[in-house]
Structures are given as C-alpha cells and as structure tokens.
C-alpha positions in Angstrom: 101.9 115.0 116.4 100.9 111.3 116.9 98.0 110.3 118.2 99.9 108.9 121.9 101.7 111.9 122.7 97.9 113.7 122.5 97.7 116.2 125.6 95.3 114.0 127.9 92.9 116.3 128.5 91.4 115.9 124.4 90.5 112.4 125.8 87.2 111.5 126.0 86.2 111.6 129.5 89.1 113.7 130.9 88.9 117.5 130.2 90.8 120.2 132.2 90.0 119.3 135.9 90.7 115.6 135.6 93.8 116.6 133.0 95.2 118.3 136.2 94.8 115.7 138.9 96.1 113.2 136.1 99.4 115.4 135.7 99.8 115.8 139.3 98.9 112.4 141.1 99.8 110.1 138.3 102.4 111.7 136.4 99.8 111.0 133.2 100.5 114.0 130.5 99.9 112.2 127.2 97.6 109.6 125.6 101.0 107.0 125.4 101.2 107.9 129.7 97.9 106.7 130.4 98.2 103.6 128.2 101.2 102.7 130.2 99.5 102.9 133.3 99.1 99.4 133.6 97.1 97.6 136.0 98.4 96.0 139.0 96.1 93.0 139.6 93.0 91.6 137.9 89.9 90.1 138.9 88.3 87.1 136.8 84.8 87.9 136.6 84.1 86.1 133.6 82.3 83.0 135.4 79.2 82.8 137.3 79.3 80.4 140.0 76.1 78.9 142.3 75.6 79.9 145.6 75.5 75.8 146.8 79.2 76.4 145.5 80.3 78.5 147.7 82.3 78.6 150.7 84.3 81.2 152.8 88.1 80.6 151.5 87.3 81.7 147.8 88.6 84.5 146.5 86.3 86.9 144.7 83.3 85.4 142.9 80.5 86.5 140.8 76.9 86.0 141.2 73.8 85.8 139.3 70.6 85.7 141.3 68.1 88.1 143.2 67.6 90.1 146.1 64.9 89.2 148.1 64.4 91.4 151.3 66.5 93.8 152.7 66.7 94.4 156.8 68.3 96.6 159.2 70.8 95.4 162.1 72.0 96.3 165.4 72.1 99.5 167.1 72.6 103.0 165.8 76.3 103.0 166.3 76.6 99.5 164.8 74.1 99.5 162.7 74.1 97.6 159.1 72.5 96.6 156.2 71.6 93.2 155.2 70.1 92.2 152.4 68.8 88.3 151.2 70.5 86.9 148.2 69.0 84.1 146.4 69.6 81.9 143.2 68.5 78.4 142.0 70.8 76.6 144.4 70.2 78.6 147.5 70.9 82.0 149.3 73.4 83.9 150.9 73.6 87.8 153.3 75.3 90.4 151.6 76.0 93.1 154.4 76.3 97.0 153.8 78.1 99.0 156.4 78.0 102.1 154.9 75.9 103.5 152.2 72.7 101.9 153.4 70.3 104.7 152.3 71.9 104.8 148.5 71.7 101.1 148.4 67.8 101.2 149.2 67.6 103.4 146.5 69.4 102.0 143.4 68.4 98.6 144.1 65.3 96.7 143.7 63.9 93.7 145.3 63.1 90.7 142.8 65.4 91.7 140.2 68.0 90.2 138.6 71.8 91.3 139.2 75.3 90.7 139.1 76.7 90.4 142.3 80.5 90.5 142.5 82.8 90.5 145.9 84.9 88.2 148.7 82.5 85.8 150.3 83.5 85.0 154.2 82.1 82.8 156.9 80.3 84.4 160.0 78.4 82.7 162.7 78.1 79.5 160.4 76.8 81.4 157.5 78.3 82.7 154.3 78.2 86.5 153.6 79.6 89.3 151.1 80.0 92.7 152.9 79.8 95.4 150.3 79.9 93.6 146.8 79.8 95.7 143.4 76.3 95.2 142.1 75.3 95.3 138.6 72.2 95.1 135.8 73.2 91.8 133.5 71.6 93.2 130.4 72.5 92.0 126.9 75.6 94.4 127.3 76.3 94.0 131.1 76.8 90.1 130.1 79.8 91.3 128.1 80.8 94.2 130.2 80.8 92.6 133.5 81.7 88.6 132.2 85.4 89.0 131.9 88.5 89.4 133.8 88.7 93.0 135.4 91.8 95.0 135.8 92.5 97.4 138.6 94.6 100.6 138.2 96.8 102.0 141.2 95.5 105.2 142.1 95.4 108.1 144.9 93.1 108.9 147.3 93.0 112.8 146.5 92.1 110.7 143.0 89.5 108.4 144.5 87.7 112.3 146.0 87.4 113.3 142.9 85.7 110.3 141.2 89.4 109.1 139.7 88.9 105.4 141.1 90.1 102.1 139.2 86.6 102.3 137.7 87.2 105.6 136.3 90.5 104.9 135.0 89.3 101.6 133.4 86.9 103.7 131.5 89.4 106.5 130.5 91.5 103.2 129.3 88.5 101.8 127.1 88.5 104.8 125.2 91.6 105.5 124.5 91.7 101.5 122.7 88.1 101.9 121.5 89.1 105.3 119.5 89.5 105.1 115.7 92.8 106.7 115.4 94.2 104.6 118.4 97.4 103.3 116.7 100.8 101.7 118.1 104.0 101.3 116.5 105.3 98.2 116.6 109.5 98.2 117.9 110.4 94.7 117.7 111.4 92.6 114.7 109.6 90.5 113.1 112.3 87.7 113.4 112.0 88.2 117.1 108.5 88.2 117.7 108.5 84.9 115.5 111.5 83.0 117.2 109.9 84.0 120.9 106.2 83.9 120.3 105.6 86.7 121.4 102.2 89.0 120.5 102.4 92.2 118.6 102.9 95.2 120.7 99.1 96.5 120.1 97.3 93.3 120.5 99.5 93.5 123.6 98.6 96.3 125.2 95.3 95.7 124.1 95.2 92.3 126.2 96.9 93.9 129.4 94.7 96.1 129.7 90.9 94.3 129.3 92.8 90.4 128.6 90.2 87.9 126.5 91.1 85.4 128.9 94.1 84.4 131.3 96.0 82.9 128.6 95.9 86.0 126.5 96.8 87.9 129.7 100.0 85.7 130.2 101.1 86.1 126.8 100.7 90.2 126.6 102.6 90.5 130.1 104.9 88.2 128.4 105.8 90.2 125.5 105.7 93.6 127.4 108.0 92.6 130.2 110.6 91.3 127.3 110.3 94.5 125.4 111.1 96.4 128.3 113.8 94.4 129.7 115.3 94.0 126.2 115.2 97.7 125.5 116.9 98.0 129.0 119.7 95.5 127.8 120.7 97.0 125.0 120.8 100.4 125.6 123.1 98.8 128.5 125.5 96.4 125.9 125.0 98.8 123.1 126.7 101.5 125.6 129.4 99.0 126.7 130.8 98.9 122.9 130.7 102.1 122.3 132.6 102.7 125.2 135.4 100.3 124.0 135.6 101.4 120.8 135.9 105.0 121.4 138.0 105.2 124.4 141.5 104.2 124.7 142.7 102.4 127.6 145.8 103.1 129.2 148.0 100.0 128.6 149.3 98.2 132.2 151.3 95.6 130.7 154.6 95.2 132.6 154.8 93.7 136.1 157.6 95.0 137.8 159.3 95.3 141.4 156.3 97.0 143.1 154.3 94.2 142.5 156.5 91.0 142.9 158.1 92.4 145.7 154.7 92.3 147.3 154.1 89.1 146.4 157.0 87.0 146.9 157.8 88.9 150.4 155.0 91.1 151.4 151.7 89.1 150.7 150.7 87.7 154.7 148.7 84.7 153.2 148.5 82.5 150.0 146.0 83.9 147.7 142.6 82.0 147.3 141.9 80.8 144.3 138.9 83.0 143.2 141.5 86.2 144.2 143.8 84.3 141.5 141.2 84.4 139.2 140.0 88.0 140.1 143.7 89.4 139.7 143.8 87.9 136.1 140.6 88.8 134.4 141.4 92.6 135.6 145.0 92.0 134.2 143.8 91.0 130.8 141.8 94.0 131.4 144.4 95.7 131.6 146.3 95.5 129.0 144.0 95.0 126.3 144.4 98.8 125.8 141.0 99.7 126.2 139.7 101.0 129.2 138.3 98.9 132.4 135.0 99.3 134.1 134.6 96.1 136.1 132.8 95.2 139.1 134.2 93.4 141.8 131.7 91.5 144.1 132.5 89.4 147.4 131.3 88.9 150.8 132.7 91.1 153.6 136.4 89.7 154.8 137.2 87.6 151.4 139.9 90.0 150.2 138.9 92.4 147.8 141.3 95.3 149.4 144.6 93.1 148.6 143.2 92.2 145.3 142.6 95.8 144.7 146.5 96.8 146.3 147.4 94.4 143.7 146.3 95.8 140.7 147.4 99.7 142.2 150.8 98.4 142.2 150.5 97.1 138.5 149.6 100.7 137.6 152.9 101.8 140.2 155.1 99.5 137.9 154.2 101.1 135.0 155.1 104.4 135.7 151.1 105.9 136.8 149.1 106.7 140.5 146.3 105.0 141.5 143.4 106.1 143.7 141.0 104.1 146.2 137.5 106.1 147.1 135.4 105.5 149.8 132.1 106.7 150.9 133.1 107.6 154.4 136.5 108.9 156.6 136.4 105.7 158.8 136.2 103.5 155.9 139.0 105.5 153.8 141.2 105.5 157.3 140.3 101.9 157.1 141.9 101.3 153.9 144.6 103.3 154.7 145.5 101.6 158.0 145.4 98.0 156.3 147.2 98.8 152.7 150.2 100.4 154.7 150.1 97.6 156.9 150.6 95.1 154.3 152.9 97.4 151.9 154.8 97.5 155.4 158.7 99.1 154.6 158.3 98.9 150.8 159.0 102.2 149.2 155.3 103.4 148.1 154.4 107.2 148.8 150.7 106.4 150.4 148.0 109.4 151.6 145.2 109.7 152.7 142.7 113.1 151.5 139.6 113.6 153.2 137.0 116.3 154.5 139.2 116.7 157.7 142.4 117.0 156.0 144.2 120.1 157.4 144.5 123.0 154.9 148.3 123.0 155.4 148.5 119.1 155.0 146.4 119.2 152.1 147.7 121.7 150.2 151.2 119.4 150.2 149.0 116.5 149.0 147.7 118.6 146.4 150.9 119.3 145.0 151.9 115.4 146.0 149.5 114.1 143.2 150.0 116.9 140.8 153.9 116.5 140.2 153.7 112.2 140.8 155.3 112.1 144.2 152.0 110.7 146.0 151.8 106.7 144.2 148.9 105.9 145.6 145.8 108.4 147.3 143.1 106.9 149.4 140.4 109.2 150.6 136.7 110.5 150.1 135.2 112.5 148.2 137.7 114.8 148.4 139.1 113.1 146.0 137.1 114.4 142.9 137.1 117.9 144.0 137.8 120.4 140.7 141.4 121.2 142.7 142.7 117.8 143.4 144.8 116.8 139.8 146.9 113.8 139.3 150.3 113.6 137.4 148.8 110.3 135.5 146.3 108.9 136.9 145.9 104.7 135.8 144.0 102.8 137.9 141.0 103.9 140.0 139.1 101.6 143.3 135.8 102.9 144.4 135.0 101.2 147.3 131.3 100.5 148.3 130.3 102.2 145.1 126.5 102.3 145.6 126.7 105.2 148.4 128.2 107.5 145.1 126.4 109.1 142.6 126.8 108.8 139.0 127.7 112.1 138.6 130.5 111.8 141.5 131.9 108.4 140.6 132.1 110.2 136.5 134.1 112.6 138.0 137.4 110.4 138.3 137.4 110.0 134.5 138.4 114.0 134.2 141.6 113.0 136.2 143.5 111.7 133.6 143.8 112.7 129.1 143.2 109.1 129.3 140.4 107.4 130.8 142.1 105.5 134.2 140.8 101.8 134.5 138.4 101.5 137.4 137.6 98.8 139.7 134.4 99.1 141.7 133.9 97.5 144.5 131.1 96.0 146.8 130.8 93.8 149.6 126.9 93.7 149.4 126.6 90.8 147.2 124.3 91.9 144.0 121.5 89.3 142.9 122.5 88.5 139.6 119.5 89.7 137.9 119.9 92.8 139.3 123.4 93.3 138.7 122.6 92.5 134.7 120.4 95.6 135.0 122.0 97.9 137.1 125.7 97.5 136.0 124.6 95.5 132.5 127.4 97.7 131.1 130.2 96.5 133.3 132.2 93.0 133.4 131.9 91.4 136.5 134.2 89.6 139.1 133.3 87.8 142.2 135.3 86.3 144.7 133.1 83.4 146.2 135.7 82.0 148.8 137.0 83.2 151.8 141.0 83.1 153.4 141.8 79.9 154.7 141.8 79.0 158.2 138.6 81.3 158.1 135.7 79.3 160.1 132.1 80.3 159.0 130.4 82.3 161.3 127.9 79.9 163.8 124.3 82.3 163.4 121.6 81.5 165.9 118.1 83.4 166.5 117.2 83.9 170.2 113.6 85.5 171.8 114.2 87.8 174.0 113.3 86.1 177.1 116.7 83.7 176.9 119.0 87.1 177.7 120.1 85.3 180.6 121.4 82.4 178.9 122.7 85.2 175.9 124.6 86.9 179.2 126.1 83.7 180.3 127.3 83.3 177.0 129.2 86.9 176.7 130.6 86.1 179.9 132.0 82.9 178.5 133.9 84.4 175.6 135.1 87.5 177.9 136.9 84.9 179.9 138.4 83.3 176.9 140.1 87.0 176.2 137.2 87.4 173.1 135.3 91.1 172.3 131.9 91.5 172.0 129.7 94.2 169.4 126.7 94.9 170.7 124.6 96.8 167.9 121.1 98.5 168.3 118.9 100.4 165.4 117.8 103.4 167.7 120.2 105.6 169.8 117.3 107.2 171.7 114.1 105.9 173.1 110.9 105.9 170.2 107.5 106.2 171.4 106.7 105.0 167.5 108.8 102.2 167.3 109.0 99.5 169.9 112.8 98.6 169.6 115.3 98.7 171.8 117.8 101.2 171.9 121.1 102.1 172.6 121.1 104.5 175.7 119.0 101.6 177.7 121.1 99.2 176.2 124.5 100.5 177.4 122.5 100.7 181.0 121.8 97.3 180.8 124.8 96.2 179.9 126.8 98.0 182.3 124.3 96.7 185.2 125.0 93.0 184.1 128.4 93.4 183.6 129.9 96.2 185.9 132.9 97.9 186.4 136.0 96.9 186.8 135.9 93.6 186.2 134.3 94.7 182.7 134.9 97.4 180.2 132.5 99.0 177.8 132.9 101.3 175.1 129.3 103.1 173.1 129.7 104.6 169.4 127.1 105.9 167.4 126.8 108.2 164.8 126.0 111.5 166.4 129.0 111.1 168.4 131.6 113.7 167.6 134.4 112.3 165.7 137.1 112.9 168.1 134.8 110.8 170.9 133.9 108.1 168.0 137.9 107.6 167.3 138.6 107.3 171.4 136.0 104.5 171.8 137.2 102.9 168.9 140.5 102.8 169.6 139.6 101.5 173.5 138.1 98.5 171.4 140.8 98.3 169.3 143.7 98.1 171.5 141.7 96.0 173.8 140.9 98.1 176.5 137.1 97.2 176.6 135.7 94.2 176.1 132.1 95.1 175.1 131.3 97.7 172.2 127.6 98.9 172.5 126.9 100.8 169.0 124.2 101.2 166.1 124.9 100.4 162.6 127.9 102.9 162.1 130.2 99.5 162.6 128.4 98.3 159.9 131.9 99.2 157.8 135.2 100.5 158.6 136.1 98.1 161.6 138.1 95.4 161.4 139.3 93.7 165.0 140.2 90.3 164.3 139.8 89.4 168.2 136.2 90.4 168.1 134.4 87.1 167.8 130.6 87.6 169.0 128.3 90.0 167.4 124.7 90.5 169.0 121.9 91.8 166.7 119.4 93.4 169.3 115.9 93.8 167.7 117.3 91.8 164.6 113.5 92.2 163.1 114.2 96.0 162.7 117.1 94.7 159.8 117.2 93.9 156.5 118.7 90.8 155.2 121.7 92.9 153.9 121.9 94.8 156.5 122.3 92.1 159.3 124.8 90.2 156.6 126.9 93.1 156.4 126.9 93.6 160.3 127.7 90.1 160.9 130.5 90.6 158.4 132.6 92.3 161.5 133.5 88.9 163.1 134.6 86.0 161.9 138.1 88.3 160.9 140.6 85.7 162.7 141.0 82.3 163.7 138.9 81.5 166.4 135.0 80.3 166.0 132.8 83.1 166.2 129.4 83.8 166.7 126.3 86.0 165.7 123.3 86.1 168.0 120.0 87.3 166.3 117.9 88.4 169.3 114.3 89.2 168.7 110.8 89.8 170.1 108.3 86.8 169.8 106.1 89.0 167.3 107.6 88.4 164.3 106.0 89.3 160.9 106.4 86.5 158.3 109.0 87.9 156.7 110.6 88.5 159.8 110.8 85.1 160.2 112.6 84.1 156.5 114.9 87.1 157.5 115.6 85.0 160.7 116.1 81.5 159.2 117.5 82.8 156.7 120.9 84.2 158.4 121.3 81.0 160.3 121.0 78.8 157.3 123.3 80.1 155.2 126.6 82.4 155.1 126.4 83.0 151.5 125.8 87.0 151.0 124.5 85.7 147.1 122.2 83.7 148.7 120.9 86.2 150.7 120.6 88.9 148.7 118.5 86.7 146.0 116.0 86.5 149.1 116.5 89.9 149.9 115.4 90.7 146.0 112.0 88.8 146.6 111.1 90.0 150.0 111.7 93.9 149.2 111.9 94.3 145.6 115.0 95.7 143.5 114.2 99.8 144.4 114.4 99.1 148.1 117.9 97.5 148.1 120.2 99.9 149.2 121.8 101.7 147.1 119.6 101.2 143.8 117.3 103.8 144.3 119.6 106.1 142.4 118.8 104.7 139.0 116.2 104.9 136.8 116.7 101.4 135.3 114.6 99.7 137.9 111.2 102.2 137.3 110.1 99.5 135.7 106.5 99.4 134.3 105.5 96.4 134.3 109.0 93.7 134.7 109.7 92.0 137.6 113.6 91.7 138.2 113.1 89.3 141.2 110.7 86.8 139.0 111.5 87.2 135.8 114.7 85.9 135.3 114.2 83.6 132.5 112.8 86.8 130.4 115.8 89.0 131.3 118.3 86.5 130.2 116.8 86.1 127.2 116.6 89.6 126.6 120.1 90.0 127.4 121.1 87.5 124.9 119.0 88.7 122.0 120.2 92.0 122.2 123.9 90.4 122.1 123.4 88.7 118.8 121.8 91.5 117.5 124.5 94.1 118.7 127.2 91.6 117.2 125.8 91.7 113.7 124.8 95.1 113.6 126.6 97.5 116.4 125.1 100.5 115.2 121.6 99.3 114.3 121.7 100.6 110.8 120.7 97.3 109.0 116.8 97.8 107.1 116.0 94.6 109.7 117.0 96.5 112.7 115.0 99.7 111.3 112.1 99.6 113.7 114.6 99.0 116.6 116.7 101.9 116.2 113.8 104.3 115.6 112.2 103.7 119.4 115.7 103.1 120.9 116.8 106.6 120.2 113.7 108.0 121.9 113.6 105.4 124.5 117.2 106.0 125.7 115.9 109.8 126.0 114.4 109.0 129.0 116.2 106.6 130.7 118.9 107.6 134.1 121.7 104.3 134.0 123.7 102.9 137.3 127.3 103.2 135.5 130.4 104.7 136.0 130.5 107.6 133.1 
C-alpha cells in the first residue's frame, strides 16, 4: 500500500475520534484526501509592520510589540476587554468580547508578542477586536513569519477542536513525515515547455507557500494538472468513440428534404443555420457517428435546423426522434414542425406520459415496423418498450434537464449508434462547455431571423408601476399581449417577493373586466386548466398572461411583445434571458420590463445592467459564470467534471486552453498513451478516470 492511500487515522495527530469526524464532515479517508484538502485563502503574515503604519482600511497585519495594561468596559451585558498595545512607534486597543477571563490568564503584561488580526477605526482611534496572539521565540519567528493558509471546515469540526489551525497542523505532518512521497504524473517535456513546478514541491508550496510567488506558481501547476487530466480523459474519449463506433452513413439528399426547402421553408435561412446545417452534414456522412452540440439563443432557429437534418435521415431510408424535457415543450415542437412540414407526406407523433394506452400502443407498433418517420415526445421515448425500425438521427432538446444515464439510453435504439444532435438555448460559456461537453463538436448559431428587432430591456423600481401601467395599456390598445411573470405563486413570510396570487389581484384591479382579459398559469395548475389558459392567450382571447417561470419554455405567441419581470432580483441572469426569450417572436418592437425593489445586492445590480446592455445570451452567461460559479448553472450540477479542487473554470481560461491543446498534441502522436514518454501519464490517468462522473451523451 503507498504511503497516500494510508487510512488517516495512522496520522500523527488524528487517531480514531478525529479519523471519524474526518470521514464524515470532510470526506477525508486517506493520507492523499487530506493533502488535497487545499486551502481556500491565505493570510501573509510574514511581515511585521509599525503601529505609526497603521490605519483602518488594511487588511490583516502582524504586530510585534507589548501589552501594557488591560481594563474592563461597559456594563455587564456589554461588557469587554481592552487591552493597551504598544511598540516603538506608538500604541493601539486590542478589544476582547468574549474570552476575557482566559485572555487574563495566558497573557502577561510587558512581554513580548505577535499580535496578528483586522485593524478598524472607532471613535477616532485604531483597534483589533480579537487578534491571534503569539510568543515570537527563535521558532515562533519562523512559525508565525510567513503566509498562513486557511482550510474550509465544519462547525460540528470547529466543537471538536478540528479548526483551520488544527487542520494546518494535521497538514504539517503529513509533509514533514519521512516516507511522505508523491509521484510525479506530468512529463518532463511538459513541465519544461510550461514552467511549471514538480507535483511535490507543489503541493508542498500550496499548502505552507515560501512566499507569494512560490504560491502563484504551485496553484499554477496544480490547476493545469487538473484541468489537463480533465481534458484528456474528455478528447482521449472522443477518439475512442470515433474509432470504434460506426456511424450510420446520411449521404443522399432526396425529396423530403428539398421539397422542404425549395417550397416549404417560410423564411431564407440565416447564414449561421447555413453553416449549422453543413458541419452536421459532413457529420453525417463521414460514417462515424455524431455527437454534436448545438448552441443558440432562444428564437434563432435551432428547431428548423434540427427538422432539417430529420429529414436527411427520412431521405435515406431511417426515423428520427426529437426529446424534450417536458409535455408542453414536446407539444411545442410538435405544433411548429407540422406547421412547417404543412401537407408534405411525413408520418409525425407525438409520445408522452399522457399518451392514451390505446393511442400508444398504435405508436408503439408505428415506430417498430417504420410507419412513424419522425417521433417527438418525452421521456417516454427511451422507455425499454418503445423500439424503432432504424433509428438514424436523434434531437435532444434542452439536454441539460436529462441525465446521462437517460439521454445514453437512445443509443440502444438502433444496432447502429443514431447520430445525435443536442440542443440548448441557454448559451454555454465557452470554458465551460470545453469541460462539460469537451467530448462533443460544437455548433452555434449567433444570428437571429431577419426582420427580427432586438428586444428594448429597461430596469424600473417599483415605485414607477404607474407609469409601467400606462405603458401595458399602451400596447393593449395597439392589439399587443402582455406576460406578466412572478417567482412565488403563494405569499412567503421568508421571502419578500411578490407573488402571483396578489399579482393577478392587482392586475385585475388596474385593469378590469371587460374592457380587459386575463389569463394565470402556473405550475401546480392541473394540466387540463394550464392548456385552457394557454390556449385563451394563444388565440387571443386575453390580453394579459399572469404566470411564474413555467413560460419560461414551450410558448411561442408571436403577438406577445411585452414581458414584465416582477421582482427581477429573485432571477438569475439565465433565467431572466431565457424568460425574455418569449417575445421578440414577430415583427413588431418589443419590450422587457425588469421591475425591482430599490434594495438591490451588488450583484443584483450587474444582473440588472446587464440584461439591458446586451441581448447576447454568450455574453451573459460569461457573467453568469463569474457571479455564480460553474456548479450553480443550471443544469451542471449533474457532473462530476466541475468538483474541481482547486481550478477555477470562470478565471482560468488561459490554463484550460492550454490544457486542452497539450493534451491534443499529445493524443495525436500517441492515442493510446503507450509511448515510454507518455509512461507516467497513462499510469495516473487510468486511476484518475476511476473516479471521475462526465456530462456526455454515452
């Protein structure tokens, strides 16, 4: 057994009782877990500055001086500590509000310490409330004169004496013991050409750094090795996938699909669709199989582009299949592709949770014997029963709201992997989409249909609602629809937000009956109620839809041209791009109204300015990345590529791209990793990709 994966209760320090709370709080089983337990911020203690240098904005500082007197302030309830702290160049108050009677005790007057802590500014005078006090002996000097790390831990930790200063301990003597070894996994050749420190001296450095520029460079070369490890376990996956599987070869375009085109198609292709519909065609026909992703902002075409490349599979002789994560958005799909397919001869169902058992029985039998070109539905889809004549071509619509395991599902349809075409309209930072789906090719269409005007984005507080009114009643009388969406149904005593009950009150005060129709949906409607207000919106019937986010997809009223974000600050960027995503579907100008209480959070606030600068969902979702980190994004919380130790996918860019491209030119010398170079590589690779969960399709 090597000396990391050493049970962690032989360390010395830990023993059974610790061991335990270790293993339960931390997730800590082995020597290797605790080493990789990085810190999460660090403290420079290493210099010792004068009192006559200090003032109230500086972070922490360290001090070097005596305390003189100690005194005892304000009344019982309030009561606190305060102590006189002096050097060469003058003296300051350090202030105890707790702890007083232990402080008295360890401490004596007129002797030199350490003092380390936050100085602030009170009444004219600078103070430290509760600073870390220590003896500077020959060995303190060293101890204490550095930079300090600071380890995440629990408070059920923190009762039992398991505090950052425990943990920093249990770290020094894992480093300090005799048989502490690591292996190094990168080659030399790479270590040389990026400069980058060995993998001990690095994890020596992260942990108890020399200095800040030792620090840099150790986070430096960890954050590559994990992002490169990350990459090409992704790439190295990606070949093997293309040169074991087969792809079913779509060459021919036939009748289905330039009968579409020449009479069918409503509107000239943008370019980026032109560009879209040929990468997956060379895809295609490449005979091996396709995993791509298809990116673009709500409304720029994806679903014809996708009806596109279904009929490709139709002309040569195979179904296709589109999946989506809910019965709206697969009725959706349906509604619109036999829309545009209009009288062409293309045998179209739709198979969902609510499909009758007669009617789906027919379906079943539909797919199996090839009658049934084309199936859009749910998850129904991927049930055991449901089996397709030759399946070719596969859409999965909104793919993050599937699991790995579900979307894998679709490849058992067919002897012959079908191609498959994920889609998304939340537009993926590119970092993140190098990480999560670093195993798929990538479209994106970055234009939307002509004659489409971008969508005008304003924030307003809550007290211009009258002038917000005036406004709705301005577009009703131009024949326009309104969404009105809210993130509560009911009432919150937690949350302050408003909500959709009082919202539909409101509305229907300020704009009564029956000069005005209104029309609620929400989620915990039945779906039978959902479908009658829907269609009352529709057809036209009411000209004000109050709902929450269940809008969000599926809905697509081209006369709808105002959407009103109510408590907009309860949103994520995504979120609120997505929902704005429901106008702007037809010619006229239309608007999104952000409305908002004046207590905004920062972040709040960029959330704000940034939906009225910019239309761009890429744009957006970059500052989405950097205000909530990659594992809050929806949908990403499914993979285990972003529990990342120590990388940051939001700021470290530059590292990941050069990790990516490394593990390229490595994979396209030596695919298999079997050269003597490449030795050290393949060794931790095969244990590494043990442990590792990956966003793909299989």
């Amino acid at each position: 057994m090597s000396f990391l994966k050493t049970p962690i209760e032989y360390l010395k320090g830990v023993g059974t009782a610790r061991a335990d709370m270790l293993k339960k709080e931390m997730g800590i089983f082995v020597f290797a877990d605790l080493l990789f337990h990085f810190p999460y911020r660090y403290v420079d203690r290493s210099t010792i500055y004068d009192i006559s240098d200090i003032h109230g904005e500086m972070p922490y500082i360290q001090l070097k001086g005596k305390i003189t007197n100690f005194r005892t302030v304000g009344k019982s309830k309030t009561q606190r500590l305060v102590a006189t702290f002096s050097d060469a160049t003058g003296h300051l108050e350090l202030v105890w509000f707790q702890g007083a009677k232990w402080v008295r005790e360890a401490i004596t007057e007129n002797k030199e310490y350490l003092v380390f802590g936050k100085p602030t500014e009170f009444n004219g005078s600078i103070n430290i409330a509760h600073p870390t006090i220590d003896e500077p002996d020959a060995a303190g000097q060293k101890k204490y004169l550095r930079i300090m790390p600071f380890y995440n831990v629990t408070d059920r930790m923190r009762v039992k004496g398991l505090d950052t200063k425990a943990i920093m301990k249990l770290t020094n003597n894992l480093l300090n013991d005799p048989k502490f070894e690591v292996e190094e996994n990168l080659p030399l050749t790479i270590l040389s050409s990026q400069k980058l420190l060995s993998r001990k001296e690095a994890l020596l450095q992260i942990h108890f750094p020399e200095n800040n520029d030792r620090l840099k460079h150790a986070e430096q070369r960890l954050k590559f090795e994990e992002l490169f490890f990350i990459q090409l376990r992704l790439l190295r996956y990606k070949l093997k996938r293309t040169q074991l599987f087969n792809g079913i070869n779509l060459e021919k375009i036939g009748d289905y699909f330039n009968t579409f085109y020449n009479e069918k198609l409503p509107f000239e292709l943008t370019d980026a669709q032109k560009r879209v519909i040929k990468e997956i065609r060379a895809d295609v026909k490449s005979n091996k199989q396709m995993n791509r992703l298809l990116q673009g902002d709500v409304g720029s075409g994806k679903t014809v582009v996708a009806l596109m490349c279904m009929l490709i599979a139709l002309d040569n002789g195979y179904q296709a299949c589109m999946m989506a994560p809910t019965e709206i958005l697969a009725q959706q799909h349906l509604q619109t592709i036999t829309t545009l397919l209009g009288d062409m001869n293309v045998n179209v169902k739709l198979l969902t949770g609510s499909t009758k058992t007669k009617e789906r029985k027919v379906i079943h039998e539909g797919i199996l014997n090839g009658e049934i070109q084309i199936l859009i539905g749910t998850h129904a889809i991927i049930e055991q029963i449901v089996k397709f004549k030759n399946l070719g071509f596969a859409v999965i619509d909104e793919q993050h709201r599937f699991g790995v395991e579900q979307r894998s599902k679709l490849w058992n349809k067919n002897i012959y992997p079908p191609h498959v075409l994920i889609m998304t309209a939340t537009p993926i930072p590119r970092t993140l989409a190098m990480t999560l789906y670093g195993d798929l090719d990538t479209s994106v269409i970055n234009e939307l249909p002509a004659g489409r005007k971008p969508i005008r984005t304003e924030h307003r507080f809550d007290n211009n609602r009258l002038r917000v009114n005036g406004f709705m009643r301005e577009q009703i009388a131009l024949g326009r629809q309104i969404y009105i969406v809210y993130p509560l149904i009911a009432e919150s005593e937690k949350m302050d937000f408003k909500n959709l009950q009082d919202g539909f009150e409101n509305m229907s005060r300020e704009f009564p009956l029956p000069q005005y129709q209104i029309c609620m949906v929400h989620g915990k409607m039945k779906p039978k109620e959902k479908e009658f207000e829907m269609q009352r919106f529709v057809r036209g019937e009411a000209n004000i839809m109050v709902a929450t986010t269940v809008i969000e997809v599926g809905v697509n009223i081209p006369n709808a041209s105002v959407m009103i974000i109510e408590s907009a600050e309860r949103f994520g960027l995504s979120q609120l791009h997505q929902l704005r995503g429901r106008v702007g579907r037809g010619a006229d100008q239309s608007f999104c109204i952000l409305m908002t209480s004046f207590k905004l959070s920062a972040d709040a606030k960029l959330r704000m300015n940034t939906m009225c600068k910019t239309n761009d969902g890429f744009e957006i979702s970059e500052v989405d990345l950097k205000l909530r980190g990659p594992g809050e994004l929806e949908g990403t919380q499914q993979s285990g590529v972003l529990d990342l130790r120590i990388a940051d996918i939001a700021k470290d860019q530059i590292i990941l791209q050069k990790a990516r491209d490394i593990a390229q030119q490595i994979l396209m010398v030596d695919p298999n990793l079997n050269k003597p170079e490449n030795a050290q590589l393949l060794t931790y690779f095969t244990e590494f990709s043990k442990h590792q969960k990956w966003g793909r399709i299989s």
